[in-house]
VOPAGU-2260 file (C-alpha; in pm, 1 decimal, decimal comma):
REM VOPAGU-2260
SITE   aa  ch    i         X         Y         Z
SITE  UNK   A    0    7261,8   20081,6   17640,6
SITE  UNK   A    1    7506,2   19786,8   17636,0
SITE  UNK   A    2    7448,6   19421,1   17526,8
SITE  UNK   A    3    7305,9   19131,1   17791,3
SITE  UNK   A    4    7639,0   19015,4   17747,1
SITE  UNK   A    5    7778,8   19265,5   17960,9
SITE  UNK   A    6    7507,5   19200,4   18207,8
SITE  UNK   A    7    7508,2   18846,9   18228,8
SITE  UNK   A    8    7872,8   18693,0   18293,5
SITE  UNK   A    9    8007,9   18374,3   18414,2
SITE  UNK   A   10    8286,9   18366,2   18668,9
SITE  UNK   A   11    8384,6   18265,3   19007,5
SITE  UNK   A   12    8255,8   18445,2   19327,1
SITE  UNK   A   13    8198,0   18617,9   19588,9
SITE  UNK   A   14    8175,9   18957,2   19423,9
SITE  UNK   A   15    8133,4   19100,6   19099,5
SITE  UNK   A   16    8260,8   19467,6   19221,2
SITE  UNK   A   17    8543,9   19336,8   19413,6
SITE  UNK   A   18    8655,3   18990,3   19255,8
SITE  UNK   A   19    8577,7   18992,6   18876,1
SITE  UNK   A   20    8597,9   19389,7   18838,1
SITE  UNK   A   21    8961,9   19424,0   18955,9
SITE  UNK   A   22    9011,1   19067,3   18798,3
SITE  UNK   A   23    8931,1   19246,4   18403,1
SITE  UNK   A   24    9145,5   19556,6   18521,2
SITE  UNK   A   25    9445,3   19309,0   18640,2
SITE  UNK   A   26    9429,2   19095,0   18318,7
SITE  UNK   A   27    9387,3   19435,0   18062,0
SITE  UNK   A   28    9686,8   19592,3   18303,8
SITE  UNK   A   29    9943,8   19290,9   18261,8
SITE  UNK   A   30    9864,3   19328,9   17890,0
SITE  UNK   A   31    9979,0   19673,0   17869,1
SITE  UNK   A   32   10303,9   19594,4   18047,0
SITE  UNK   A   33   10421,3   19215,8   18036,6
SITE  UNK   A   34   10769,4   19365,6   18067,1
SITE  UNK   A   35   10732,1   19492,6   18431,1
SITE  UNK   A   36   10876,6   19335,1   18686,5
SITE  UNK   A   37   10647,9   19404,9   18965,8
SITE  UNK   A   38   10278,9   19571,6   19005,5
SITE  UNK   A   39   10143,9   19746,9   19300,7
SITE  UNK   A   40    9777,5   19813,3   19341,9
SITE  UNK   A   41    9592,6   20073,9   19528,8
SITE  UNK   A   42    9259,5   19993,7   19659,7
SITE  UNK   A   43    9032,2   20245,1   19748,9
SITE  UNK   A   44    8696,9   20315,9   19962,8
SITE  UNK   A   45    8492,6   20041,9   19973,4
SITE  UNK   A   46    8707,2   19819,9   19747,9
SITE  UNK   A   47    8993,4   19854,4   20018,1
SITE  UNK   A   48    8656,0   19814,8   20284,2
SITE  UNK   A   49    8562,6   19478,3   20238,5
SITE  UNK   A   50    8839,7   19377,6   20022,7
SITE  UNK   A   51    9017,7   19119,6   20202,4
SITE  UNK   A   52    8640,8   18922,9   20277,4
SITE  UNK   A   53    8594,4   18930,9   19903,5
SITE  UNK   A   54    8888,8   18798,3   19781,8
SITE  UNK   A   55    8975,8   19147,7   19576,4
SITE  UNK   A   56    9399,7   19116,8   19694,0
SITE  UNK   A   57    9358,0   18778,5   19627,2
SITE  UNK   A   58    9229,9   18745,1   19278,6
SITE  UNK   A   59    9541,4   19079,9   19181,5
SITE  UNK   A   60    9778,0   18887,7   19272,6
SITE  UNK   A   61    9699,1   18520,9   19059,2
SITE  UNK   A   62    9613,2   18782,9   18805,6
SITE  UNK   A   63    9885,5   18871,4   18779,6
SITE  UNK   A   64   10147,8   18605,7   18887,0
SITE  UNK   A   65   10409,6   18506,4   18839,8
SITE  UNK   A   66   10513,7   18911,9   18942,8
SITE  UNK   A   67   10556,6   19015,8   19273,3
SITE  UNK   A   68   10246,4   19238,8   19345,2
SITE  UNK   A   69   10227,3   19483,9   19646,8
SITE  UNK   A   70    9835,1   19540,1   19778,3
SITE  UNK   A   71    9818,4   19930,3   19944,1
SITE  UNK   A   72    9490,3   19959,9   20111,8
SITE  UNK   A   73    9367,4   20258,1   20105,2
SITE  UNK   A   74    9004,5   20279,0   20270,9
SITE  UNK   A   75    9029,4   20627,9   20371,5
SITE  UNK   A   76    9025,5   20771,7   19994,6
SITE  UNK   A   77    8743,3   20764,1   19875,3
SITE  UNK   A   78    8705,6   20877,1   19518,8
SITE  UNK   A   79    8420,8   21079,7   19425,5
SITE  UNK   A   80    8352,7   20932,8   19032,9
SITE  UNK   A   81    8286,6   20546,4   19202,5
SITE  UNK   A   82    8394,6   20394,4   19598,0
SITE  UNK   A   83    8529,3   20114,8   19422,9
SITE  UNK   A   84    8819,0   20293,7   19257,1
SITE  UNK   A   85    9161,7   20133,2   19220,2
SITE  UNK   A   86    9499,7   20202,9   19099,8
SITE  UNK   A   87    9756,8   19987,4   18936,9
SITE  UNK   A   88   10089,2   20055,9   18890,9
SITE  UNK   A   89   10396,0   19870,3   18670,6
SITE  UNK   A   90   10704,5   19916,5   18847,2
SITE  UNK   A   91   11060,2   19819,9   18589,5
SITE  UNK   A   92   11324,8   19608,0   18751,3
SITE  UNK   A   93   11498,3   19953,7   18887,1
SITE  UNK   A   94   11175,2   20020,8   19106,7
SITE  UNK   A   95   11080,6   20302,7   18901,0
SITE  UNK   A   96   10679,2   20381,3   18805,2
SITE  UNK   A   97   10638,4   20234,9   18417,3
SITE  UNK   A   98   10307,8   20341,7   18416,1
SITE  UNK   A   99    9986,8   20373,2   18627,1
SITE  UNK   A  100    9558,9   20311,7   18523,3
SITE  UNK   A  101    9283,4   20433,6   18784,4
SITE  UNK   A  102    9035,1   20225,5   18678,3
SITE  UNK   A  103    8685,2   20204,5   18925,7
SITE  UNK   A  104    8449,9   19866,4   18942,4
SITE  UNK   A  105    8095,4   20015,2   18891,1
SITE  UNK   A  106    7890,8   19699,9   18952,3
SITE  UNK   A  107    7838,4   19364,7   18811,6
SITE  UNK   A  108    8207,4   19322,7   18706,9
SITE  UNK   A  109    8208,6   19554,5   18478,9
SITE  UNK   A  110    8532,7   19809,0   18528,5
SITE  UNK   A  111    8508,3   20190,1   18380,9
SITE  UNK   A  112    8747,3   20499,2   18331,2
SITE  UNK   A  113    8653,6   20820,7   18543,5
SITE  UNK   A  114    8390,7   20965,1   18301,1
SITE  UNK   A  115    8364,5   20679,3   18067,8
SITE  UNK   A  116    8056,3   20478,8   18240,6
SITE  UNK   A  117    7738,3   20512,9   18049,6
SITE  UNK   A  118    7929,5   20741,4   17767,5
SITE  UNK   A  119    7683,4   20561,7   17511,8
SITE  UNK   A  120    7985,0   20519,2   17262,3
SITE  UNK   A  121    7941,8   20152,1   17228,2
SITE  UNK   A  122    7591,4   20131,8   17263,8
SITE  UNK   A  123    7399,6   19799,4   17152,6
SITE  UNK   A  124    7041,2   19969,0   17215,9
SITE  UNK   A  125    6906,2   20238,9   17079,7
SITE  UNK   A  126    6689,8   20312,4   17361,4
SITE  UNK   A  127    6737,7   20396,0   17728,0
SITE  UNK   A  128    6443,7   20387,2   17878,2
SITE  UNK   A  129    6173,0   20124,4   17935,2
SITE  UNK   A  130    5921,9   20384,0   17790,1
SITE  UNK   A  131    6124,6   20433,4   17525,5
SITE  UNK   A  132    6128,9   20041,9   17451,8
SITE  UNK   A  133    5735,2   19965,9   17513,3
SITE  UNK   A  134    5648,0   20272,2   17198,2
SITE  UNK   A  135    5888,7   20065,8   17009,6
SITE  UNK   A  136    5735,4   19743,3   17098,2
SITE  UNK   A  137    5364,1   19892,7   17022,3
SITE  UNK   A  138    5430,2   20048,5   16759,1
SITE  UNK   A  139    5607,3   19715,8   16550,4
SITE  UNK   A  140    5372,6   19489,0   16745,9
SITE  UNK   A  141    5683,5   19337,5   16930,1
SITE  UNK   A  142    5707,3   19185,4   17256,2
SITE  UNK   A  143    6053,1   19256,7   17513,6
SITE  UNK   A  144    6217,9   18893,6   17332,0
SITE  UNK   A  145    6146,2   19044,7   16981,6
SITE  UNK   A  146    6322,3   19376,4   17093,0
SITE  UNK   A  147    6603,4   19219,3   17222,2
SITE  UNK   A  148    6652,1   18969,2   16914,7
SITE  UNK   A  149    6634,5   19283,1   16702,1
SITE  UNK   A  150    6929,3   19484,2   16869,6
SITE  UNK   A  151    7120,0   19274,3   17045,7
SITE  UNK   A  152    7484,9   19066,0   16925,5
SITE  UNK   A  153    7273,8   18780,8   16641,9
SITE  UNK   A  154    7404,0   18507,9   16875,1
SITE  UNK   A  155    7266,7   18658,1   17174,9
SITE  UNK   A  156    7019,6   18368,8   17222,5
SITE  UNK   A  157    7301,2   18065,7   17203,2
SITE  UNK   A  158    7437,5   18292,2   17473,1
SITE  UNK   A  159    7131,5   18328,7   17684,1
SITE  UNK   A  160    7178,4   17904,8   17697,7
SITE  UNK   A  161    7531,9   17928,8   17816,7
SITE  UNK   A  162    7389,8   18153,4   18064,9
SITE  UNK   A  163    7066,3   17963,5   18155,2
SITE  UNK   A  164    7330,5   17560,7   18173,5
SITE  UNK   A  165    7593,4   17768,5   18424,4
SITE  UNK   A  166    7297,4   17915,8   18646,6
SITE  UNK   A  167    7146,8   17555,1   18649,6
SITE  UNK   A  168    7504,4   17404,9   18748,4
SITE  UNK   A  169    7519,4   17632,4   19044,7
SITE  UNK   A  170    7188,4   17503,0   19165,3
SITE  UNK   A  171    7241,2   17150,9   19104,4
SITE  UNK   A  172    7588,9   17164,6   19255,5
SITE  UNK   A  173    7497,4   17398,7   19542,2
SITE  UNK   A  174    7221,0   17161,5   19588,9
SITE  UNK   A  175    7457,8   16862,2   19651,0
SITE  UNK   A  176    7748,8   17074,6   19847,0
SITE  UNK   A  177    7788,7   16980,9   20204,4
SITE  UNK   A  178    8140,1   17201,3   20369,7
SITE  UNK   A  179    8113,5   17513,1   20545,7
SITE  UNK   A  180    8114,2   17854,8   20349,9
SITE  UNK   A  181    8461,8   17940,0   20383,5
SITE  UNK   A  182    8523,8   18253,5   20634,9
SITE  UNK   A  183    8564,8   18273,1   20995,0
SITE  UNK   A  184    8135,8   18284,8   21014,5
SITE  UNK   A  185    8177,8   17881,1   20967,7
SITE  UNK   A  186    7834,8   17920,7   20805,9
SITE  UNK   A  187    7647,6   17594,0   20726,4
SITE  UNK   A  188    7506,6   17567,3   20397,7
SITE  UNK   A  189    7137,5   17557,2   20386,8
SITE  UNK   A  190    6986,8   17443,8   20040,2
SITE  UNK   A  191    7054,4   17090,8   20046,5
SITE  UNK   A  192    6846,2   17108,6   20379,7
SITE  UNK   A  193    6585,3   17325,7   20195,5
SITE  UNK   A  194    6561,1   17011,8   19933,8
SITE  UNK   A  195    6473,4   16763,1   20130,7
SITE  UNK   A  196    6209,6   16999,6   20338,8
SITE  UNK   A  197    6057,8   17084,7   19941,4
SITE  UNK   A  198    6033,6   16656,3   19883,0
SITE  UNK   A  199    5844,7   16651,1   20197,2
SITE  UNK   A  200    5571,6   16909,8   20167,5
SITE  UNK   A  201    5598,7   16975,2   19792,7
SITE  UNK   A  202    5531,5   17356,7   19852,9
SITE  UNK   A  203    5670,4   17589,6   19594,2
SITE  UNK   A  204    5833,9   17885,0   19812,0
SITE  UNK   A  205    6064,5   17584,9   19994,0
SITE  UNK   A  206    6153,1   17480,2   19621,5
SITE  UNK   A  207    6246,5   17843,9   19554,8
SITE  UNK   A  208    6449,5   17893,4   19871,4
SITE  UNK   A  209    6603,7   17601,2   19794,4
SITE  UNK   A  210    6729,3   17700,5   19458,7
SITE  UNK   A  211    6837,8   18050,4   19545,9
SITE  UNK   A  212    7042,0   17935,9   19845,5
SITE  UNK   A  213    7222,1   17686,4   19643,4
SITE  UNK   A  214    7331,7   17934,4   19375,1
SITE  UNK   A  215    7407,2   18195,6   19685,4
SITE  UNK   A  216    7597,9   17935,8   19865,6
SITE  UNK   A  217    7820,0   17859,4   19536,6
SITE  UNK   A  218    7859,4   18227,7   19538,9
SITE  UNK   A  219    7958,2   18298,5   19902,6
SITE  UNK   A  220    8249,7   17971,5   19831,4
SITE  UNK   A  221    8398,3   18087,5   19556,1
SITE  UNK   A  222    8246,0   17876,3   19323,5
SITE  UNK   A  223    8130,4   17915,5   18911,2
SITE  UNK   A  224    7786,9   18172,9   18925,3
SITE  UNK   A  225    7643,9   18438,4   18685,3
SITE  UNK   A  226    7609,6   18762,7   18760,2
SITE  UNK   A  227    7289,6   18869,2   18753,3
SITE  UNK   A  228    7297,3   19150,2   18769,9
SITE  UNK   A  229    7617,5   19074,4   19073,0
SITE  UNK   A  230    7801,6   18820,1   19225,0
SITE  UNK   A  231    7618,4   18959,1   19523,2
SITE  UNK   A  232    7256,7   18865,4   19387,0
SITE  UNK   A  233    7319,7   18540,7   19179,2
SITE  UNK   A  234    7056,6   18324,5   19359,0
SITE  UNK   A  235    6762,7   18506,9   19288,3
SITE  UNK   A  236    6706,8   18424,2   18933,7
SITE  UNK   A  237    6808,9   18117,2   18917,8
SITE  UNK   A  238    6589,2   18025,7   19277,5
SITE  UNK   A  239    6234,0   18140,1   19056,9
SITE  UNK   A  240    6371,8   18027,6   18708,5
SITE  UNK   A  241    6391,3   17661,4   18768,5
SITE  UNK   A  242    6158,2   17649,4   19059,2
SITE  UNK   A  243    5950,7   17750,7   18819,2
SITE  UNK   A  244    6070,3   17510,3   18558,9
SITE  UNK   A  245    6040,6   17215,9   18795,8
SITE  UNK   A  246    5723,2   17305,8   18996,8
SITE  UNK   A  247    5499,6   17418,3   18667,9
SITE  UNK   A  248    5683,7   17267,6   18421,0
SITE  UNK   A  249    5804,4   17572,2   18191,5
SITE  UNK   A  250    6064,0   17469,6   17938,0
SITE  UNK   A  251    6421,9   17581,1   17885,6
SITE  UNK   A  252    6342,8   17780,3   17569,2
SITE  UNK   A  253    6077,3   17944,9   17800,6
SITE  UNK   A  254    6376,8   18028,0   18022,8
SITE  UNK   A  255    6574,2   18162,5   17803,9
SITE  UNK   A  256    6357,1   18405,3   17686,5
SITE  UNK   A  257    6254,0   18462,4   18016,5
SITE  UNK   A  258    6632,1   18565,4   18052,2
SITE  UNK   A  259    6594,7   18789,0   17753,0
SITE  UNK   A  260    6350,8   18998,0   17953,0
SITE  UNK   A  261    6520,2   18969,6   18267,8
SITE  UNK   A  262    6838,7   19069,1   18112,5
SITE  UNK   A  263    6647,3   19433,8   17945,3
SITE  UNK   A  264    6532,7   19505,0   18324,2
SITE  UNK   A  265    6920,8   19489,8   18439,2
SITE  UNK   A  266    7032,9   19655,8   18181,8
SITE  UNK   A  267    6829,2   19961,9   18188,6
SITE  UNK   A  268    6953,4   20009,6   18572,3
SITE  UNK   A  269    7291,4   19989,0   18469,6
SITE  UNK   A  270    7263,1   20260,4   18251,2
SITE  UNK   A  271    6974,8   20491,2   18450,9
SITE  UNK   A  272    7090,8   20391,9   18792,8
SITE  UNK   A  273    7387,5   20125,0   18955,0
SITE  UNK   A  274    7399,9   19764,6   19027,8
SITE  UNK   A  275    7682,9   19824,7   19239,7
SITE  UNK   A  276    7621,0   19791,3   19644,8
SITE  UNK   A  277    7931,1   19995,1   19695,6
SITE  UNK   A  278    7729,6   20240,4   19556,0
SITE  UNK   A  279    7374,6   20241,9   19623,3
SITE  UNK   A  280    7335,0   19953,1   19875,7
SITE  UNK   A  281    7153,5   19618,3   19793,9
SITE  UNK   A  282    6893,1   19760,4   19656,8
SITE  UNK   A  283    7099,2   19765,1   19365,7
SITE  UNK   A  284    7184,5   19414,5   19387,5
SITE  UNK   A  285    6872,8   19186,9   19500,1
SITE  UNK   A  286    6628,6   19474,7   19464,8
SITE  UNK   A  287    6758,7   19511,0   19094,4
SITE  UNK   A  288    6796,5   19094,3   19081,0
SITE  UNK   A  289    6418,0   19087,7   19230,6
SITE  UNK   A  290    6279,7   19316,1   18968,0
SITE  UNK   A  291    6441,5   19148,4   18676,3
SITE  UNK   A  292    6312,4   18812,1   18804,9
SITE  UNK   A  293    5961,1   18976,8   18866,1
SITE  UNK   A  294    5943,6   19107,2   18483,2
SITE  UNK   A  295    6042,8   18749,2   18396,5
SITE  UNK   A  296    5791,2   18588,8   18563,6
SITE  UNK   A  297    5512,2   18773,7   18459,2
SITE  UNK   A  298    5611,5   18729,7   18113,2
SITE  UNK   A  299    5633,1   18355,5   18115,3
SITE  UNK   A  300    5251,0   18397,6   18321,7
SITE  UNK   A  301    5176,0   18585,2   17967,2
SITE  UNK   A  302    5161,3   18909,7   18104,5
SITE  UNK   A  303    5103,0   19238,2   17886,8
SITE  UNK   A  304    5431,2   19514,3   17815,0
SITE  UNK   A  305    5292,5   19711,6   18069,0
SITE  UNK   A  306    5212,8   19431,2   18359,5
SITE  UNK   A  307    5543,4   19277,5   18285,2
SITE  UNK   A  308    5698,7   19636,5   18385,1
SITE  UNK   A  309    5491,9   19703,9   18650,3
SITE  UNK   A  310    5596,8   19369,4   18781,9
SITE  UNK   A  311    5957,2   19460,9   18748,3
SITE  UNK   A  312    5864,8   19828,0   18901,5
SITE  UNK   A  313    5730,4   19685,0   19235,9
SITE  UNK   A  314    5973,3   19440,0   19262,6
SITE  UNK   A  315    6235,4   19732,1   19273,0
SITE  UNK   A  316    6030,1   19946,0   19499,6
SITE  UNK   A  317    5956,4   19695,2   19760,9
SITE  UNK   A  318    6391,7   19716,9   19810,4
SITE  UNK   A  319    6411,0   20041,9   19822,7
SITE  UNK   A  320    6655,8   20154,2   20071,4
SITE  UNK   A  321    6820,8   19789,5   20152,2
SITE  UNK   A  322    7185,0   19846,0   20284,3
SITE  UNK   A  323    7465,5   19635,3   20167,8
SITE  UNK   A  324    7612,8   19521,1   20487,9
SITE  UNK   A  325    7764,0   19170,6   20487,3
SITE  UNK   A  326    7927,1   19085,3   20800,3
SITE  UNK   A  327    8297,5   19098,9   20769,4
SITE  UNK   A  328    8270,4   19168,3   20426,8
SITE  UNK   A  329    8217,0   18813,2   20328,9
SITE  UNK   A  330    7874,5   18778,6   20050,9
SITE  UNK   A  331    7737,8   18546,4   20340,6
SITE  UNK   A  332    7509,0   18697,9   20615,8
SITE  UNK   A  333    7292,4   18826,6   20535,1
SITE  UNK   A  334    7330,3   18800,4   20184,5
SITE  UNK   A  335    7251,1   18421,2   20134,5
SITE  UNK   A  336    6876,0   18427,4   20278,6
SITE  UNK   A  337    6847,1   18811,7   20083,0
SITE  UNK   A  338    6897,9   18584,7   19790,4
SITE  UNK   A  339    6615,6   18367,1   19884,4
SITE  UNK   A  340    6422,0   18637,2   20006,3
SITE  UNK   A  341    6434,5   18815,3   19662,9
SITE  UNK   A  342    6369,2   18543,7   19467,1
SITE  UNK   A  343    6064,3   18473,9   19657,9
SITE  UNK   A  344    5936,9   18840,4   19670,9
SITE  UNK   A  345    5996,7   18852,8   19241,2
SITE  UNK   A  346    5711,5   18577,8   19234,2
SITE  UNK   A  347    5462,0   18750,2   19440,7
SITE  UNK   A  348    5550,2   19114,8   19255,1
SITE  UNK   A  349    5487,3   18954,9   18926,1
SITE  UNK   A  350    5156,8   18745,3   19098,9
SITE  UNK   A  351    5044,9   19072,2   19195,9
SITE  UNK   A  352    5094,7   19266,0   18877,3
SITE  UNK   A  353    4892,4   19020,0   18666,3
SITE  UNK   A  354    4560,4   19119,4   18885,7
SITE  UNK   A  355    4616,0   19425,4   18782,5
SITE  UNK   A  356    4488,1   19553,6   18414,5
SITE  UNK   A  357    4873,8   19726,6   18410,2
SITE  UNK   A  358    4833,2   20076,0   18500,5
SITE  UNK   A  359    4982,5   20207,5   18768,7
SITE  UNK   A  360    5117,7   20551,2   18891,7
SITE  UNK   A  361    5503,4   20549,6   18928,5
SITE  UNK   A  362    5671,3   20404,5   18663,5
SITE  UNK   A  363    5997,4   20152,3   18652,4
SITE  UNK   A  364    6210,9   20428,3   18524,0
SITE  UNK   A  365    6113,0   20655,8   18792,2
SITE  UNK   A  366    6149,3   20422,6   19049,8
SITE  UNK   A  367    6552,8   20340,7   18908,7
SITE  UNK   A  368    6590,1   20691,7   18887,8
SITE  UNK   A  369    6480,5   20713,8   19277,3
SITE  UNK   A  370    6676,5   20428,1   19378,2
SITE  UNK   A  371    6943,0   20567,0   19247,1
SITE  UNK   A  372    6905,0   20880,7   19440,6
SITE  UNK   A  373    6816,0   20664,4   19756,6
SITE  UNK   A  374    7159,0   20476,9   19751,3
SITE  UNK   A  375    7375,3   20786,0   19720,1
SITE  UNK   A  376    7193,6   20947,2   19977,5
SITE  UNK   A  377    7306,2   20696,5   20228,3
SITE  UNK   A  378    7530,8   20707,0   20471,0
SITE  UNK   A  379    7882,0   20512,5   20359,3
SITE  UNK   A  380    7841,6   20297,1   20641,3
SITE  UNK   A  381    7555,3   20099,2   20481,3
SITE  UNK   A  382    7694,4   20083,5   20149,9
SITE  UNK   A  383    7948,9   19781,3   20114,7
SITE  UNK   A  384    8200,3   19940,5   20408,7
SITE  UNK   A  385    8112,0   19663,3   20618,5
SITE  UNK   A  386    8073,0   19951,7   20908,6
SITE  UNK   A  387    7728,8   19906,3   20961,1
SITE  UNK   A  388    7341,8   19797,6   20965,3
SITE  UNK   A  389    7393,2   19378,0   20997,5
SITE  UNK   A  390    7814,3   19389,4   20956,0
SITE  UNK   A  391    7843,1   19586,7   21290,2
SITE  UNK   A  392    7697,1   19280,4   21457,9
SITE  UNK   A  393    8008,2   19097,7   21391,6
SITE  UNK   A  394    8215,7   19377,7   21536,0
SITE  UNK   A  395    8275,8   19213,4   21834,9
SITE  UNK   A  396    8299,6   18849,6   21742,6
């Protein structure tokens, strides 16, 4: 099981799958061959789909400028191993192939060779399961922070901080933003509206809203996020986490901590399951978002090992079958107000949890394990094709 570090990651938006995936496989490409003269890429499935709304030809091509890059769209191959596969090509100054790399974006920016995702040879974790994890944390009287400290990179923590300032940037500046999301939707940002409706009637669910659309606006313009566990879903943590911080006063070591466990949720989905909506849907994205925030929560309420995974159980379940289905393939509608939605919903799983004594029937590794099985299951039209559920709304605009 890899390190938070691959989980959590700062970059630009909209997408993790279809911006800062190809962006790694662009970067690692040019590397291999700085003498080519030109590149051409090959986008397939869903990265082809909705690639042009998420920037994906876009972010090749600065990649790798100053060479002339040709963008082959390819929608109708899909490969079987991932929908977001891609090939690159380097072409020498005669026109002539140098050398090709199918490379797939599996989810969360992280980019994988056919075969290669989850092969376990660079785990960080010695477990795999969230079973697996709660023996080890009975049995050495550990909590999910301790287990994490143990096993993860020694500076993990001073990362978690890095993680926890950018996700409090993209509130604060989402917060203050006031221009239209770019895309033809013209969509009005929201959070800064939000705000001022939180000042007024000091509730807590308008704080959170307000948070989460601020980070999701950022997101859906382009702007600096984290990934967590996507592009896709960045508002939801952030929308709870410092709602939370402001409302009930929680600290930022609290938080980061609290990232610690949110970060263990993620990262047993990435390696049972997929964070990738071109894959499963967005019950991968904000389902997975809403259950790491949920397990979060109910550990900074002081919940038990086995309430803080129920918490993170229910807030998976309750997003089971969610279609990814953004409307011209921009991370927009409806994927702002999912955002807020989630963020909200990872409060009231963890609420519920802790009036429970823990025990419960399915477990959080079952439910990955079905949610998993749900998103491949589903038609490609509801999986990041932009074909449609909400997307085929637009088709006619």
């Amino acid at each position: 099981m890899e390190s938070l570090k691959e989980l959590y990651k700062v970059g630009n938006g909209p997408s993790s799958s279809h911006t800062m995936g190809p962006q790694r496989a662009a970067e690692q490409f040019k590397n291999k061959y700085p003498e080519a003269a030109s590149f051409k890429a090959h986008l397939y499935g869903s990265l082809a789909a909705t690639g042009e709304g998420h920037l994906t030809d876009y972010i090749i091509k600065k990649t790798l400028e100053p060479k002339e890059v040709e963008i082959l769209w390819r929608e109708d191959i899909v490969k079987p191993y991932h929908p977001n596969g891609m090939m690159l090509e380097a072409i020498d100054a005669n026109g002539n192939v140098m050398g090709d790399w199918t490379i797939y974006s599996v989810g969360g920016g992280t980019i994988a060779e056919e075969g290669m995702r989850n092969a376990g040879g660079n785990d960080t974790y010695p477990h795999s399961t969230m079973e697996e994890i709660i023996t080890w944390c009975n049995q050495n009287n550990k909590n999910f922070v301790d287990y994490v400290k143990t096993y993860d990179d020694a500076d993990i923590m001073d990362y978690l901080v890095t993680i926890k300032d950018a996700m409090k940037k993209s509130v604060e500046d989402g917060l203050s933003a006031t221009e239209v999301i770019p895309g033809k939707l013209n969509l009005e940002r929201k959070a800064g509206y939000f705000y001022k409706q939180y000042l007024a009637n000091k509730q807590l669910n308008t704080l959170v809203y307000a948070y989460a659309l601020a980070a999701s606006e950022q997101n859906a313009s382009g702007y600096v996020i984290v990934t967590a566990p996507t592009c896709g879903s960045a508002g939801v943590i952030p929308g709870i986490f410092f709602a939370m911080k402001d409302y009930a006063g929680y600290t930022d070591e609290q938080l980061i901590e609290a990232l610690a466990v949110a970060g263990l949720v993620g990262v047993l989905v990435k390696r049972n399951g997929s964070v990738s909506g071109a894959e499963v849907g967005c019950q991968g994205e904000v389902g997975v978002a809403c259950a790491m925030a949920a397990a979060a929560i109910a550990f900074l309420k002081g919940g038990s090992l086995r309430q803080i995974e129920y918490a993170a159980e229910i807030g998976l379940e309750h997003h089971l079958g969610m279609t990814c289905d953004p409307a011209y393939g921009y991370v927009q509608i409806p994927c702002i107000e999912r955002n807020a939605m989630g963020a909200q919903r990872a409060l009231d799983a963890a609420n519920y949890s802790l009036l429970t004594d823990g025990e419960h029937q399915v477990t959080f590794d079952q439910i990955v394990k079905i949610m998993d099985e749900t998103g491949r299951d589903m038609m490609d039209k509801y999986r990041e094709t932009s074909k449609g559920g909400i997307a085929k709304l637009f088709f006619t605009c």
